[in-house]
N, CA, C and O atoms as CSV, one atom per row, in Angstrom:
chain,resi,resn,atom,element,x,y,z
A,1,UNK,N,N,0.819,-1.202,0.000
A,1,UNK,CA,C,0.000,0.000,0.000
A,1,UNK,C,C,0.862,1.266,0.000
A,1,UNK,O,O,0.601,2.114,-0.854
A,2,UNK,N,N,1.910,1.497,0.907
A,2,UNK,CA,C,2.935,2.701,0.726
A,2,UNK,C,C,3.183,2.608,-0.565
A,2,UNK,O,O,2.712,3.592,-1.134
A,3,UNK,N,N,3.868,1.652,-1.517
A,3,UNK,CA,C,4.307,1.984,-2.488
A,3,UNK,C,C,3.154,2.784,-3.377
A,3,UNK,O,O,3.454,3.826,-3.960
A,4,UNK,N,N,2.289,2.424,-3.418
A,4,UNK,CA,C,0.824,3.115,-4.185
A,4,UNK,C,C,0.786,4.779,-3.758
A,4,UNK,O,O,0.965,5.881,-4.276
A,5,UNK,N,N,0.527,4.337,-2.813
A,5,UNK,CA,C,0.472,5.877,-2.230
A,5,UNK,C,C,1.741,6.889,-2.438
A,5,UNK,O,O,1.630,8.105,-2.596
A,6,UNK,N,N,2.733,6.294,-2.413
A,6,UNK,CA,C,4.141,7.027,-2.768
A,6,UNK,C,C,3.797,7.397,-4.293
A,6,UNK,O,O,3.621,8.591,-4.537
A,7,UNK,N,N,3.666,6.278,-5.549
A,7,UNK,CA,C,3.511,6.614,-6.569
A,7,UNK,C,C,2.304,7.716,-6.494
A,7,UNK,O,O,2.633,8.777,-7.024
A,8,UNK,N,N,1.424,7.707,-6.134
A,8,UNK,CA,C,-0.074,8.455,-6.503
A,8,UNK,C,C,0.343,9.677,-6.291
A,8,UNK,O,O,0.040,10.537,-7.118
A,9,UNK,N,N,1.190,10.048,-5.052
A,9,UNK,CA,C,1.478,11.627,-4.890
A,9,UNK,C,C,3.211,11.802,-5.289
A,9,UNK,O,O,4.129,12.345,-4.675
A,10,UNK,N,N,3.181,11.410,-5.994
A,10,UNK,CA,C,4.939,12.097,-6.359
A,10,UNK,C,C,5.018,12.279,-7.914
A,10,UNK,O,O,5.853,11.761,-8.655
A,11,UNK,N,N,4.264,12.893,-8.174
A,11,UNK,CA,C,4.005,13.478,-9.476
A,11,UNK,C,C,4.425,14.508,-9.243
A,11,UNK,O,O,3.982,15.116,-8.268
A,12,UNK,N,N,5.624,15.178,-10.212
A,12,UNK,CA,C,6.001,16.040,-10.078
A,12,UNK,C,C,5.602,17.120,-11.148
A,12,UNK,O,O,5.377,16.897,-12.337
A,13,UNK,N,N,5.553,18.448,-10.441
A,13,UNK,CA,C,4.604,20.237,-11.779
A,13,UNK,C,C,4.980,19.569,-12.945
A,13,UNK,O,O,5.992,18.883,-13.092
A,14,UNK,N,N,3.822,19.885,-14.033
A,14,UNK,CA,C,4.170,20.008,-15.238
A,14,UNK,C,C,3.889,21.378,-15.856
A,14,UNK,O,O,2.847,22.029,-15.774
A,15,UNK,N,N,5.062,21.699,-16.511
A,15,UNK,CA,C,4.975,22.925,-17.067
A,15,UNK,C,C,3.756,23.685,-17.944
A,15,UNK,O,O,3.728,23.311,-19.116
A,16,UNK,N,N,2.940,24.492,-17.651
A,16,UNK,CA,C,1.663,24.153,-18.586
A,16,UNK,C,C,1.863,24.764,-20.052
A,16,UNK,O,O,0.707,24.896,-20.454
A,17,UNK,N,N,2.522,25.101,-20.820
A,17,UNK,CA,C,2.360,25.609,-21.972
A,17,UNK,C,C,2.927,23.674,-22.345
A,17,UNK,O,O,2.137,23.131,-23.118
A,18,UNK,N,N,3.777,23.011,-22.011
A,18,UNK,CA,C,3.931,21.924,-21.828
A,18,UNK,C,C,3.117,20.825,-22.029
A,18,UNK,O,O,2.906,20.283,-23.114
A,19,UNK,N,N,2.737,20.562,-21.125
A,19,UNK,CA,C,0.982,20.365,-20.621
A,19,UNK,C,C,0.005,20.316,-22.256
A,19,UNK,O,O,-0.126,19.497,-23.165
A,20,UNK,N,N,-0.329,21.191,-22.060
A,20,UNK,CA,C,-1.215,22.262,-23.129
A,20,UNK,C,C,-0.666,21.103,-24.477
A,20,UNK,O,O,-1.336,20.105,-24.744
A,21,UNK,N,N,0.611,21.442,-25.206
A,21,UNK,CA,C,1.096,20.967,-26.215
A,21,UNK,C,C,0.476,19.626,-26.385
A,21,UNK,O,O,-0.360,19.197,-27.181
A,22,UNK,N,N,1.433,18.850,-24.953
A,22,UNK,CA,C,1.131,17.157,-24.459
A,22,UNK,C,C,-0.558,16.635,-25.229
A,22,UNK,O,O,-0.715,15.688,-25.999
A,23,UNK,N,N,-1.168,17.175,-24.942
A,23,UNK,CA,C,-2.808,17.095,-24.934
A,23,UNK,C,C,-2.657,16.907,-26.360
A,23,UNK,O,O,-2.556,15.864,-27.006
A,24,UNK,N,N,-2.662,18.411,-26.818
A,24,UNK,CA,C,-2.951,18.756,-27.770
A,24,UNK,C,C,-2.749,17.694,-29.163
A,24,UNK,O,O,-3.637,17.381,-29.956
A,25,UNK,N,N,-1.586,17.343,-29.179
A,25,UNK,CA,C,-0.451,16.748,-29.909
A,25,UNK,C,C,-1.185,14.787,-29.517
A,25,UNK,O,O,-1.248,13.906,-30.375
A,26,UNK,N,N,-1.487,14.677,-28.488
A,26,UNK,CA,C,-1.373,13.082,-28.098
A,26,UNK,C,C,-2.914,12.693,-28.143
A,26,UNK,O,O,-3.369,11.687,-28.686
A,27,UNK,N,N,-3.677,13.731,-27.435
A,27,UNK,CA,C,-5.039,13.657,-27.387
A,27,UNK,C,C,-6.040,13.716,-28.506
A,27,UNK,O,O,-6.679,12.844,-29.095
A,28,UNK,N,N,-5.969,15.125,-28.619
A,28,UNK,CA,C,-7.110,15.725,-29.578
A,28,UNK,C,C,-6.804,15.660,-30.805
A,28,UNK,O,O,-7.762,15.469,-31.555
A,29,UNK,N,N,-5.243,15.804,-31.537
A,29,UNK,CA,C,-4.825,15.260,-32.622
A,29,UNK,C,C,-4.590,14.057,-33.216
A,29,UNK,O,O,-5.044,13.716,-34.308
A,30,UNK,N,N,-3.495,13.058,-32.115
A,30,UNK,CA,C,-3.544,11.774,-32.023
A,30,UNK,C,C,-2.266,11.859,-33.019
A,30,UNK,O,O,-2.079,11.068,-33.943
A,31,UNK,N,N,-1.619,12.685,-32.765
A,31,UNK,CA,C,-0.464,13.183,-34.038
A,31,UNK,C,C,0.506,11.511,-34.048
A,31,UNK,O,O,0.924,11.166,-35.153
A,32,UNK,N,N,0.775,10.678,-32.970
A,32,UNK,CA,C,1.654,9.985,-32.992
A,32,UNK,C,C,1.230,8.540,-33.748
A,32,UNK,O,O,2.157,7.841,-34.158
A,33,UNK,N,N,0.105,8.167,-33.903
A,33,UNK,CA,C,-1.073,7.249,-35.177
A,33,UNK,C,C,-1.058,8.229,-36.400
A,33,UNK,O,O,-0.559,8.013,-37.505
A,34,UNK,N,N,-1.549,9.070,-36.076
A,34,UNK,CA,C,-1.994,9.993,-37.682
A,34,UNK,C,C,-1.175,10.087,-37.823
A,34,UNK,O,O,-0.982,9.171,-38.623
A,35,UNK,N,N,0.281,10.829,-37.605
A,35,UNK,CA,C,1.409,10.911,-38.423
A,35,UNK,C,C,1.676,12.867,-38.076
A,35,UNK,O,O,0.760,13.085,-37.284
A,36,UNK,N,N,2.012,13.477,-38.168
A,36,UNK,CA,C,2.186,15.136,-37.833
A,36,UNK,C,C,3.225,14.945,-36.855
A,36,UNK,O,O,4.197,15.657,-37.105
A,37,UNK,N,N,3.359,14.227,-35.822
A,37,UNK,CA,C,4.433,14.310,-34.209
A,37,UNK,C,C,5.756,14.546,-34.887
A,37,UNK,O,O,6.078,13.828,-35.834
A,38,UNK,N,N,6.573,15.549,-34.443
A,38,UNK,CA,C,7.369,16.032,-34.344
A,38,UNK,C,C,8.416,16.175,-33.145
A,38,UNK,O,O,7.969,16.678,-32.114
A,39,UNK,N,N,9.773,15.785,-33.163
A,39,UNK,CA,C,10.349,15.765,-31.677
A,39,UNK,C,C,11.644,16.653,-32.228
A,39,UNK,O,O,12.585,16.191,-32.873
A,40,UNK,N,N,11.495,17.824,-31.883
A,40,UNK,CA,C,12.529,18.731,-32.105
A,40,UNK,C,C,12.549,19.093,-34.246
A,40,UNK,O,O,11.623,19.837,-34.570
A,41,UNK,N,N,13.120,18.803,-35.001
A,41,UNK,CA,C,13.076,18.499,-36.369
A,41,UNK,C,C,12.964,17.706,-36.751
A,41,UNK,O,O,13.175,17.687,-37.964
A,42,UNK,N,N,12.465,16.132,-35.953
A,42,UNK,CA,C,12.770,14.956,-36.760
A,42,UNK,C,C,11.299,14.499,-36.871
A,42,UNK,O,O,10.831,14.810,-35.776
A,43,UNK,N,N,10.363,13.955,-37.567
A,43,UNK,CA,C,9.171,13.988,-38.134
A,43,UNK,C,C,8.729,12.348,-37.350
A,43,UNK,O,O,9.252,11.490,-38.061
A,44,UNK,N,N,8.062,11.757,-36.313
A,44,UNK,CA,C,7.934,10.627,-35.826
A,44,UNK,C,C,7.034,9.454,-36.763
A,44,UNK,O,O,5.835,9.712,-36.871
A,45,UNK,N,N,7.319,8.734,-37.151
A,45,UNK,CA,C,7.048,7.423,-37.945
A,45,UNK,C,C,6.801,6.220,-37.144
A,45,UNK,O,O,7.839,5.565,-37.056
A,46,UNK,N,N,5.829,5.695,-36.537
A,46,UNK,CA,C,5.822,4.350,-35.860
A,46,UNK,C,C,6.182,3.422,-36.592
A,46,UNK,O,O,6.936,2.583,-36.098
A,47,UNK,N,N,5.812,3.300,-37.815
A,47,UNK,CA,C,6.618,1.965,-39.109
A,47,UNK,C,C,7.997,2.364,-39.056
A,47,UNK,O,O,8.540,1.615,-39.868
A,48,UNK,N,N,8.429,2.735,-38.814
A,48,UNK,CA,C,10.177,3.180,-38.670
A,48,UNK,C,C,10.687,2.375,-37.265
A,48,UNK,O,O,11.850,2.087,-36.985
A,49,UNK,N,N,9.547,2.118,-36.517
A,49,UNK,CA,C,10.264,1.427,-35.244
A,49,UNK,C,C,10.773,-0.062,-35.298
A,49,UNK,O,O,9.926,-0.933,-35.101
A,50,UNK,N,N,11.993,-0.417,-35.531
A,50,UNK,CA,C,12.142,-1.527,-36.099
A,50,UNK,C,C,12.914,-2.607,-34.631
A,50,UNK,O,O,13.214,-3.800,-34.575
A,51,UNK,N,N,12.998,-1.545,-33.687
A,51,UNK,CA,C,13.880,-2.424,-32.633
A,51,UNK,C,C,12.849,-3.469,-31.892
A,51,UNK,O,O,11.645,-3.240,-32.005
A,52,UNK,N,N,13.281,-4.595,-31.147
A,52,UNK,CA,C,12.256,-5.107,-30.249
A,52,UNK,C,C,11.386,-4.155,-29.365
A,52,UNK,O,O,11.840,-3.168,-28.785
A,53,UNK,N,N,9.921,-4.617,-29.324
A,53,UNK,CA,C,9.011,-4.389,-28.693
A,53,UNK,C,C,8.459,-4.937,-27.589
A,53,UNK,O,O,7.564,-5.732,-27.876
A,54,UNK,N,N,8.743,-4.755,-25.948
A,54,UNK,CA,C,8.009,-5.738,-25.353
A,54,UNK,C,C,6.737,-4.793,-24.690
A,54,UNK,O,O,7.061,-3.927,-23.877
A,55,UNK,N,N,5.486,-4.940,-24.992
A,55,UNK,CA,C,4.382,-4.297,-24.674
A,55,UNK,C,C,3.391,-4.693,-23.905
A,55,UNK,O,O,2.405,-5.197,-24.443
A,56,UNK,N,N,3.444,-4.563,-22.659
A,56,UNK,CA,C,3.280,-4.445,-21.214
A,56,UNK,C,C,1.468,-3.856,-21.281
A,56,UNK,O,O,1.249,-2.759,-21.795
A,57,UNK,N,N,0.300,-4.694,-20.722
A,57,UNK,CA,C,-0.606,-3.734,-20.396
A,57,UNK,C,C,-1.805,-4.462,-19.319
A,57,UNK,O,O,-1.962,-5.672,-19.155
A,58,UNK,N,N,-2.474,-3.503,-18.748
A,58,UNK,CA,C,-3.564,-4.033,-18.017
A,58,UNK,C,C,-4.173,-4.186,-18.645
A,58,UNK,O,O,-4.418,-3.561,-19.676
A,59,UNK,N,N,-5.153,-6.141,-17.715
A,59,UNK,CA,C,-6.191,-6.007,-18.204
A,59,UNK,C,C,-7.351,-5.177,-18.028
A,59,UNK,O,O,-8.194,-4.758,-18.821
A,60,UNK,N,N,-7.211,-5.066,-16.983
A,60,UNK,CA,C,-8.158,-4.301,-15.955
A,60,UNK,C,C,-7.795,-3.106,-16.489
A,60,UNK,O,O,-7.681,-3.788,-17.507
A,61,UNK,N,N,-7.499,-2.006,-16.820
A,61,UNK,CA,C,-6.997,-0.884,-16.570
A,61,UNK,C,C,-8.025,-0.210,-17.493
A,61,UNK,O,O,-8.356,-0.531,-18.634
A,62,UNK,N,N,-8.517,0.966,-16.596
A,62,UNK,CA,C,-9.354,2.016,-16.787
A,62,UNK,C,C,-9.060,2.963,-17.704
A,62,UNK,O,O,-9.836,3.300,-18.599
A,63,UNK,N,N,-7.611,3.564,-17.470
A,63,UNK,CA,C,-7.623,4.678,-18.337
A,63,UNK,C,C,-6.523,4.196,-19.497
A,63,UNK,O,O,-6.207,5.216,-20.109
A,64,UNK,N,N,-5.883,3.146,-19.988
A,64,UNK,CA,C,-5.693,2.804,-20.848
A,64,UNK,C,C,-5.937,1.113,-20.872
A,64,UNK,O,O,-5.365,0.195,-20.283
A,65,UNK,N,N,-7.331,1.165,-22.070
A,65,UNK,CA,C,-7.788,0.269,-22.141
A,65,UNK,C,C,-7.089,-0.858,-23.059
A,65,UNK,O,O,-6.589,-0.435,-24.102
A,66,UNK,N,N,-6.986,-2.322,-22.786
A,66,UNK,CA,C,-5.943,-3.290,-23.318
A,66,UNK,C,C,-6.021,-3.310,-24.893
A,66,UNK,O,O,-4.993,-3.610,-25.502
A,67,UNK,N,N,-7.043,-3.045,-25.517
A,67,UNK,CA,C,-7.333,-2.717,-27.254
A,67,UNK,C,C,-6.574,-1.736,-27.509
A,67,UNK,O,O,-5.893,-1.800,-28.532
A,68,UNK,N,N,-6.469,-0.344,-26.487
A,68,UNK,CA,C,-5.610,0.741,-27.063
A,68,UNK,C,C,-4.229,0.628,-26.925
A,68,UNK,O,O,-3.486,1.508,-27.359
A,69,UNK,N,N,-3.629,-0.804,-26.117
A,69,UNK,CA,C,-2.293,-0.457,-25.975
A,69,UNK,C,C,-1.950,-1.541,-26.790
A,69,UNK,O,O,-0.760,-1.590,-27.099
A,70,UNK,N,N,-3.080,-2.907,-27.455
A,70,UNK,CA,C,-2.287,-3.988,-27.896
A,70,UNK,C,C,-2.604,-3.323,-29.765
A,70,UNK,O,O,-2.033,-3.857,-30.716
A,71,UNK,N,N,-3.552,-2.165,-29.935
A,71,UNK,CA,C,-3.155,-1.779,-31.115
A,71,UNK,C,C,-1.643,-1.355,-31.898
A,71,UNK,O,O,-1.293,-1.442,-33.075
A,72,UNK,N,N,-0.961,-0.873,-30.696
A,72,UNK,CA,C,0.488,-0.869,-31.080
A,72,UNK,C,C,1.288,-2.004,-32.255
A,72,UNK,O,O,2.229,-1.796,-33.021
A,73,UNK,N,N,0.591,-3.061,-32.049
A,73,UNK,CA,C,1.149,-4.546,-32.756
A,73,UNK,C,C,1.201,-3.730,-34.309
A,73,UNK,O,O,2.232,-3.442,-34.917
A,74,UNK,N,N,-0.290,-3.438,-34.771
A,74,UNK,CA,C,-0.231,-2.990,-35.734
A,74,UNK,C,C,-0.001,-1.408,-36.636
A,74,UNK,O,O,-0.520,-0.891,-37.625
A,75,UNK,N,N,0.902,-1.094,-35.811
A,75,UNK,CA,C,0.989,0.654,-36.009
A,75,UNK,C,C,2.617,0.592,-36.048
A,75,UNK,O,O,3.078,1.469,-36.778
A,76,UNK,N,N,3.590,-0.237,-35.434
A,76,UNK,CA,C,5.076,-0.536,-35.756
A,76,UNK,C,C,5.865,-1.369,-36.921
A,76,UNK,O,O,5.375,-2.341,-37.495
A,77,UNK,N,N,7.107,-0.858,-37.168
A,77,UNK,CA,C,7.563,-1.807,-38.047
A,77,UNK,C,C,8.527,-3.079,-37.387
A,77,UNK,O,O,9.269,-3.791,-38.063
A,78,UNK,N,N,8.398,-3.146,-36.428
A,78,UNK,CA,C,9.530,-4.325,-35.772
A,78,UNK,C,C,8.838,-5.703,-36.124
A,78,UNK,O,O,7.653,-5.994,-36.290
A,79,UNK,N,N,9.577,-6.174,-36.157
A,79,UNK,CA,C,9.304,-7.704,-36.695
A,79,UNK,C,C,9.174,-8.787,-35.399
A,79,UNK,O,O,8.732,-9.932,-35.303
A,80,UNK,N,N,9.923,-7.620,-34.244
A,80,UNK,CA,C,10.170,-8.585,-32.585
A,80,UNK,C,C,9.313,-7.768,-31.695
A,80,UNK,O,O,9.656,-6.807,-31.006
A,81,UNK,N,N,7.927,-8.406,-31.846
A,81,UNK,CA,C,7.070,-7.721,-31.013
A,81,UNK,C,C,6.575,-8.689,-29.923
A,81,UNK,O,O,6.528,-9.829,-30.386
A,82,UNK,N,N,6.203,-8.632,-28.684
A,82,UNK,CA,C,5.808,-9.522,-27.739
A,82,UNK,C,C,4.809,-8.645,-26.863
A,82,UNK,O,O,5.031,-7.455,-26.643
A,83,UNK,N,N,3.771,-9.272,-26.414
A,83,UNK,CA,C,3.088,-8.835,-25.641
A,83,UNK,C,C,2.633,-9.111,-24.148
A,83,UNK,O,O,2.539,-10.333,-24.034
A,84,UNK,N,N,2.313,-8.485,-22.961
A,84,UNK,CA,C,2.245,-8.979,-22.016
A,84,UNK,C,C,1.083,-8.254,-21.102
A,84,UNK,O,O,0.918,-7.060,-20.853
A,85,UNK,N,N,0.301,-9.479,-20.674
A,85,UNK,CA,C,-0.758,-9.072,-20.713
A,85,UNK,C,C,-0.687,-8.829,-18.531
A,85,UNK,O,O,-0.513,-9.755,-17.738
A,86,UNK,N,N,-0.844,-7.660,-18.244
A,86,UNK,CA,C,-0.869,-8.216,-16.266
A,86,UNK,C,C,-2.691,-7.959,-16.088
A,86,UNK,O,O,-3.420,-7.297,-16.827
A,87,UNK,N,N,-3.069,-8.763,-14.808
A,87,UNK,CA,C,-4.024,-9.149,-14.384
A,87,UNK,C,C,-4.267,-8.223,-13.274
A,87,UNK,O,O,-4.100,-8.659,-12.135
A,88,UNK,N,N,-4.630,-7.029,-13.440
A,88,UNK,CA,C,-4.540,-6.132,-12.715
A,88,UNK,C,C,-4.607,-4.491,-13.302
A,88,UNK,O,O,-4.229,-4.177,-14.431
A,89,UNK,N,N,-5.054,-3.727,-12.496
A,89,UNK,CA,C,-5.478,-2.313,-12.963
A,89,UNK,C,C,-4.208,-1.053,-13.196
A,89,UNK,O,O,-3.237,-1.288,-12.478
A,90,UNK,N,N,-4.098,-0.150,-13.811
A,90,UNK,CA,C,-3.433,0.691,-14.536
A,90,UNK,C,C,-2.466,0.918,-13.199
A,90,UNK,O,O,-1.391,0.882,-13.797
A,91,UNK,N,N,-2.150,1.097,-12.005
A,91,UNK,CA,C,-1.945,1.755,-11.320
A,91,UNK,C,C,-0.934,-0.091,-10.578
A,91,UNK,O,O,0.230,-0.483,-10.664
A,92,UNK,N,N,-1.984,-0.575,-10.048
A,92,UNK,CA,C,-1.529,-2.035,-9.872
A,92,UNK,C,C,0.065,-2.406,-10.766
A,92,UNK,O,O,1.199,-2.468,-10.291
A,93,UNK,N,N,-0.340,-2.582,-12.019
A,93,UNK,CA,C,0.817,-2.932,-13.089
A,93,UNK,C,C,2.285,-2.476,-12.770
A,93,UNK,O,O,3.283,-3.177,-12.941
A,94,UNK,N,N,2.265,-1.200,-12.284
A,94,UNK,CA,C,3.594,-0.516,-11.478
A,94,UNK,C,C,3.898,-0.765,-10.306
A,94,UNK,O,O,5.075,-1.125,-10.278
A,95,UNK,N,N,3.356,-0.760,-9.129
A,95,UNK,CA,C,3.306,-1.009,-7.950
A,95,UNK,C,C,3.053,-1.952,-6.961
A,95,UNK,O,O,3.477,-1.896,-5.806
A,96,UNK,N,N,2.253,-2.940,-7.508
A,96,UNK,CA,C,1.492,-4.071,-6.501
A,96,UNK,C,C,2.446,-5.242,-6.513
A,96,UNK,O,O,3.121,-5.578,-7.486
A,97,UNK,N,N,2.429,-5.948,-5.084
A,97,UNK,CA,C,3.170,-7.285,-5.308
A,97,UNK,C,C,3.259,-7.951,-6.514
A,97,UNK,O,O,4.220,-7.953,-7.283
A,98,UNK,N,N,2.072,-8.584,-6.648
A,98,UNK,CA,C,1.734,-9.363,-7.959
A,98,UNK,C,C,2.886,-8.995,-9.057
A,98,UNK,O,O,3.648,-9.854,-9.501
A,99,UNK,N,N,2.940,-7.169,-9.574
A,99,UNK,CA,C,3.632,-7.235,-10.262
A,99,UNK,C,C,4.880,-6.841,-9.871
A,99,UNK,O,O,5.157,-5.979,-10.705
A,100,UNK,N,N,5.696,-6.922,-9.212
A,100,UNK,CA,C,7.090,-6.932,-8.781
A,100,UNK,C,C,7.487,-8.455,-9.009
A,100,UNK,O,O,8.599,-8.833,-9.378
A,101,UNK,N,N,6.215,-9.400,-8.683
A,101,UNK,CA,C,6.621,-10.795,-8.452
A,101,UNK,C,C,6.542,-11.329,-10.425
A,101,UNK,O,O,7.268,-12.240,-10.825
A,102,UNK,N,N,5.727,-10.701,-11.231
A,102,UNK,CA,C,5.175,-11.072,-12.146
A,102,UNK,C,C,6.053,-10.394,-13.436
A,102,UNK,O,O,6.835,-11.088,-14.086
A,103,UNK,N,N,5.881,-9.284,-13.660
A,103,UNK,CA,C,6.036,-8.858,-14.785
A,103,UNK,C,C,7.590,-8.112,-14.279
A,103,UNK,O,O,8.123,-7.613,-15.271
A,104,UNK,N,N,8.293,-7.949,-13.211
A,104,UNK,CA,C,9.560,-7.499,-13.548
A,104,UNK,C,C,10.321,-8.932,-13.770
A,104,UNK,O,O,11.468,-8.570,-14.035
A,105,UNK,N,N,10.309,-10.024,-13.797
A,105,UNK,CA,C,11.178,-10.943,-13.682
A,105,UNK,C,C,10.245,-11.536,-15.624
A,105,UNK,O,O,10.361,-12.650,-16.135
A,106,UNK,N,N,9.783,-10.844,-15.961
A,106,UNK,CA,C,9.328,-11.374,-17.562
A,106,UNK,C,C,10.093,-9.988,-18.193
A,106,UNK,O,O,11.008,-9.828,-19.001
A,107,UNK,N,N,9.482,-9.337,-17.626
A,107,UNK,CA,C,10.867,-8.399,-18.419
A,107,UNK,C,C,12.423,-8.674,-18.721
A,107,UNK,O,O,13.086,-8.486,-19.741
A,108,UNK,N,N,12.823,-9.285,-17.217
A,108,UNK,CA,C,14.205,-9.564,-17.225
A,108,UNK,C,C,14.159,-10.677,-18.223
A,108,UNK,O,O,14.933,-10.591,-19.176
A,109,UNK,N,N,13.523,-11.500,-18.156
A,109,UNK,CA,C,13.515,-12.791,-19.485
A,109,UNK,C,C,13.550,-12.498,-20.675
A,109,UNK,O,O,14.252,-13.084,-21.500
A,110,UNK,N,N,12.535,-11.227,-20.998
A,110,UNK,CA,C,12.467,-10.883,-22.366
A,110,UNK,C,C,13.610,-10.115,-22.876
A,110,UNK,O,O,13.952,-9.984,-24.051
A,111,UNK,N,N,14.154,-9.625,-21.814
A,111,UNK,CA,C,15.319,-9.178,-22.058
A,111,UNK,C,C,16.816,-9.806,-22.496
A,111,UNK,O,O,17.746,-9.527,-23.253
A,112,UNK,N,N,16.512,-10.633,-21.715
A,112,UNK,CA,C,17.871,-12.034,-21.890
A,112,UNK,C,C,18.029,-12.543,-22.926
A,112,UNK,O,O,19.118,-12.950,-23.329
A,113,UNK,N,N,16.210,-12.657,-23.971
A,113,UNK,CA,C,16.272,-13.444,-25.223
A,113,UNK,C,C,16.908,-12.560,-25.766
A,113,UNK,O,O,16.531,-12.729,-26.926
A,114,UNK,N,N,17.951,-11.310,-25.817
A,114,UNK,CA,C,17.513,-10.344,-26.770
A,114,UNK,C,C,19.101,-10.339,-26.326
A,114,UNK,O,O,19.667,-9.500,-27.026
A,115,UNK,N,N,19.716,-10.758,-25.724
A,115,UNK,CA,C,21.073,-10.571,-25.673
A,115,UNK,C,C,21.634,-9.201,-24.603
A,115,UNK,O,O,22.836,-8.955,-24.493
């Protein structure tokens, strides 16, 4: 339970013209699917992502729902994509026993295949 509570309040200011952009750009545009995202001059391409993928998501999870994060499969160009599904809510997935016991030691695996 501390660890939850530690995560929930240690969010640190976000700058709001910052902020503002974040939204703008991720939300209401969706610039990083549609295509427009920009990171300094370089123009962002998800088919350009060719390195391994290991993609981590709740099932449970409220504010990113498991359709919106396992759409990723089809929006990259990597050929080494893996998915992982935890049994547990958005917040859970970071913090809760379960996943300290669960998904950091599949990470370390997925990692190992990979050299």
């Amino acid at each position: 339970f501390m660890r939850m509570e530690k995560w929930i309040f240690d969010s640190p200011d976000q700058a709001g013209e910052a902020f503002r952009q974040f939204i703008k750009d991720f939300f209401q545009q969706n610039k990083l699917v549609e295509g427009g995202l920009k990171i300094g001059e370089h123009a962002v391409d998800l088919k350009d992502l060719k390195i391994p993928v290991l993609n981590i998501y709740a099932e449970q999870d409220h504010l990113v729902p498991p359709a919106a994060s396992k759409a990723l499969k089809n929006l990259i160009g990597s050929k080494d994509y893996t998915e992982l599904a935890f049994p547990g809510g958005h917040i859970g997935i970071y913090v809760s026993g379960k996943a300290q016991a669960t998904v950091t030691p599949a990470i370390s695996d997925w990692l190992k295949k990979r050299g």
